[in-house]
N, C-alpha and C positions, 0 to 999 in steps of 0.2 A: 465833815465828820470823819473821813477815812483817812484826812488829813491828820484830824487830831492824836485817831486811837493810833495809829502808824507812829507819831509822835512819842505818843503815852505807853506804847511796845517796849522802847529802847528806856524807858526808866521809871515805869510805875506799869507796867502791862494789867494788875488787877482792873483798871479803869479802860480796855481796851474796850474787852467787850461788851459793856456798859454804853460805849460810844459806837461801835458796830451796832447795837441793837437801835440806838436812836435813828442812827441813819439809817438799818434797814422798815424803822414804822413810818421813817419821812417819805422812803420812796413807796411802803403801802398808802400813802394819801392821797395821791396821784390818779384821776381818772382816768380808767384803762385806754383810752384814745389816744394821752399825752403820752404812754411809753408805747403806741402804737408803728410809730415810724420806723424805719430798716436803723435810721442813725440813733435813736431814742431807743431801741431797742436794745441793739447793740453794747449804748455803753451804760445801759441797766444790767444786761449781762457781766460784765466788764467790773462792773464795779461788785457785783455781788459773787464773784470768783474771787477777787481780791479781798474782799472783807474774809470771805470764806479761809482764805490764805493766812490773814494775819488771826483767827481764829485755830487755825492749827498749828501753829507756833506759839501760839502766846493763852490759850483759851483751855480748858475743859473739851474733851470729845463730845461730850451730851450740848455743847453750846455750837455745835457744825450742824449735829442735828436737828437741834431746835431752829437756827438759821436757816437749813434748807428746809423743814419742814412747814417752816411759815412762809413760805414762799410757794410751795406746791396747796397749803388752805388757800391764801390768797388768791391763785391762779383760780383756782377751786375748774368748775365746766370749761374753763376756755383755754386751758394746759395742753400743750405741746408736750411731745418729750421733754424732760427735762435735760437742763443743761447738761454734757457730758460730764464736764470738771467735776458738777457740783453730784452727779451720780456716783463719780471717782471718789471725791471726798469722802462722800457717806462709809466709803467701805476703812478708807482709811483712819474714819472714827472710830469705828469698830473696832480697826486692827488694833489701835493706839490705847483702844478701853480692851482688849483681850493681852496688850502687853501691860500695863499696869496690873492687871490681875493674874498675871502667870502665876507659875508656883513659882517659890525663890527658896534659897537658902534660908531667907525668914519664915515660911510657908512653906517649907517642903512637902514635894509632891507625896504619892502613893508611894514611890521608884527606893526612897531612899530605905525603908527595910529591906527590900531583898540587896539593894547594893551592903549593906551592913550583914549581912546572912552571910554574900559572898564574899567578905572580908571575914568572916569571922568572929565577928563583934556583935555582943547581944544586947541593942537596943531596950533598955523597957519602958515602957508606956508613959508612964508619969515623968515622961520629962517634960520641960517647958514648950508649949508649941499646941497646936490642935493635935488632937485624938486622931486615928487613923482614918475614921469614919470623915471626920473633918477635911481632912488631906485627902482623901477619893473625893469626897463631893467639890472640892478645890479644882481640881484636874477634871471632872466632866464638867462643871461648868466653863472651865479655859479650854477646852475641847466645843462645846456646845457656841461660843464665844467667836474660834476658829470657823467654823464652820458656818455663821452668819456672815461673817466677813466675809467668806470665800463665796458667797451668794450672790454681796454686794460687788463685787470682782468679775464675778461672771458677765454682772449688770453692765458693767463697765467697756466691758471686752468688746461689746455691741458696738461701739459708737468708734469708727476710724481714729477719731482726736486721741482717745483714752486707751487703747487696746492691746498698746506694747505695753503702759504702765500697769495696767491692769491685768495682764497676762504676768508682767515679773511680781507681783503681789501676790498674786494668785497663787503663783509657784512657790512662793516661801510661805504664804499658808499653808499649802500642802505638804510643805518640807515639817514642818509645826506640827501638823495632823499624824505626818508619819508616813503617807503617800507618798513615799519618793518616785516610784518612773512615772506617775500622773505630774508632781512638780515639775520632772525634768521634760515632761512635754509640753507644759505650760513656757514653760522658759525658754526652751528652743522655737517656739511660735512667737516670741518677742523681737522683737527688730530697734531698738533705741534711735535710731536716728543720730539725728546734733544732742540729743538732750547728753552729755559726759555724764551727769548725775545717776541716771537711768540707764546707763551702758555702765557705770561702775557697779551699782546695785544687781543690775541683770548677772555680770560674771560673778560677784561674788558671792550667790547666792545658788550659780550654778556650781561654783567650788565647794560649796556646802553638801549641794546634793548629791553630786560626783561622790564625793567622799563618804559620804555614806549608804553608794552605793559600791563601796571596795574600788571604784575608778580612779586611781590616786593620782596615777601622768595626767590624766584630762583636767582633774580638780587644781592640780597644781599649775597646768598652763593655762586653765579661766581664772585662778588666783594673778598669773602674770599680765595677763590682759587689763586687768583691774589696776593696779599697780603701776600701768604705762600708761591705766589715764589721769592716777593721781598718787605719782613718786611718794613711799614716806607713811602711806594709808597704812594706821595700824591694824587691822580689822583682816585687810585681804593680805597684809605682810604675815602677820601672825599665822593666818591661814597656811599661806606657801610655804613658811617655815614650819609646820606641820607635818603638811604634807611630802617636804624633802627628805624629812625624819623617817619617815613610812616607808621611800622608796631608797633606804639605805643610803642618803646624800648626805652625810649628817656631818659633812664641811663646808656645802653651800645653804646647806641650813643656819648653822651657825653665822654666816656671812649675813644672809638675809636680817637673823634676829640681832647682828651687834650694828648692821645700821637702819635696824627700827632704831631701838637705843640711842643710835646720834643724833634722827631727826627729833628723838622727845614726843613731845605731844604736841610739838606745833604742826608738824604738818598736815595739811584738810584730811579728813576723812569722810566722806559721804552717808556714811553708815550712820554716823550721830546727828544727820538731822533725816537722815529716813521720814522719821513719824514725822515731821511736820508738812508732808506732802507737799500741796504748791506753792508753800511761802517764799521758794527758791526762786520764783515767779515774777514777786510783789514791785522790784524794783523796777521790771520791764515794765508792768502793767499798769502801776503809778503815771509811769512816764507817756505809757497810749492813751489814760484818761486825762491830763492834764492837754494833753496833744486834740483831743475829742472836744474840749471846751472853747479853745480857740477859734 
């Protein structure tokens, strides 16, 4: 079945998680003795990280949580901790339902009156969009939103496996909230290892919060760090070119921004598949359950 939806990902994904859910009710049919063993355990673990994986690329957030949460009824009295991954996940469901509901340019926050005050321009009411009252209740529930996430984060932080990722999460929650030197000590207690994906994410989101703490050398040289682990990244370029602006550089600035410009939009950038958490994962994981069968 993980075979199929993995399949059904890459050209019909609405049928993915339709086919995760069969195969996670195949493995609830299972007498708990049969996924009793270390190797039966295991690659019951294994496979419901991966399902989880291709459900955060390809799925609805509320379908991560309905998958782990029927996995924690099922367990029901005989639950262990549960899995790190799938503790990580939870929050990154969260995150990915707290960025779909930001406020946007469509949905503008509370922010945008007084930025229009400070311009000088007199906004009235009856334009197209929610009422004010609307836009503040907008913003405390993507506030109220943030700050579940960063609970599920916390969760996370517990467990060795999850606790760099969950710590750079963490950190750019709080950067979101407005807590910048709690973010930046969130992020400076992160250690990425081998994961590149999570050591680009880590620095460029500590160039974020540099930055908005008036630190603009440091933001600028966690921008370059990003950047030497993946040439061409629009996200941490745009940043450094910023930030070069600020510290009166604004010839290596330009440098920076005309070869964003030659790479285009081909080159990777990390930052655009952030929200789908482990799916980064799937091809490894694929490969150790196929590996587990034989």
């Amino acid at each position: 079945m993980l075979e199929i939806a993995r399949a059904a990902a890459l050209i019909a994904p609405r049928y993915s998680a339709g086919l995760i859910g069969a195969g996670r009710r195949y493995f609830g049919t299972a007498p708990a003795g049969d996924l009793a063993s270390g190797e039966a355990a295991a690659f019951a673990q294994l496979w419901h990280r991966t399902a989880v994986a291709l459900l955060q690329a390809y799925g609805d957030p509320w379908r991560v949580e309905e998958h782990v949460g029927d996995l924690v009824v099922r367990a029901g009295a005989r639950a262990g901790p549960l899995d790190a991954r799938l503790v990580l996940a939870r929050g990154v469901a969260r995150e990915r339902a707290c960025w779909d509901g930001r406020p946007s340019l469509d949905q503008p926050s509370s922010h945008v009156g007084a930025l229009a005050k400070a311009a000088g321009v007199t906004v009235p009411d009856d334009l197209d969009g929610p009422a004010k009252s609307g836009r503040e209740a907008r913003v405390n529930a993507h506030l109220t939103c943030l700050r579940d996430a960063l609970t599920q984060f916390e969760a996370a932080s517990g467990f060795d496996e999850t606790r760099a990722e969950a710590r750079t999460r963490g950190g750019w929650t709080l950067f979101q909230i407005g807590r910048l030197p709690e973010a930046l000590e969130w992020l400076d207690a992160a250690e990425a290892g081998d994961d590149r994906d999570l050591a680009y994410w880590l620095d460029l989101f500590k160039g974020r919060v540099l930055d908005g703490l008036g630190r603009f050398q440091l933001a600028a040289t966690a921008y370059q760090r990003a950047l030497a682990l993946y040439p061409g990244a629009q996200s941490a370029g745009v940043g450094l070119a910023l930030e070069l602006v600020r510290l009166d550089r604004d010839v290596e600035a330009d440098e920076v921004a005309r070869t964003l410009r030659t790479a285009g939009a081909t080159a990777p950038d990390p930052w655009f598949t952030y929200l789908n958490g482990d799916h980064r994962f799937v091809d490894r994981w694929v490969a150790q359950l196929r590996t587990g069968l034989r």
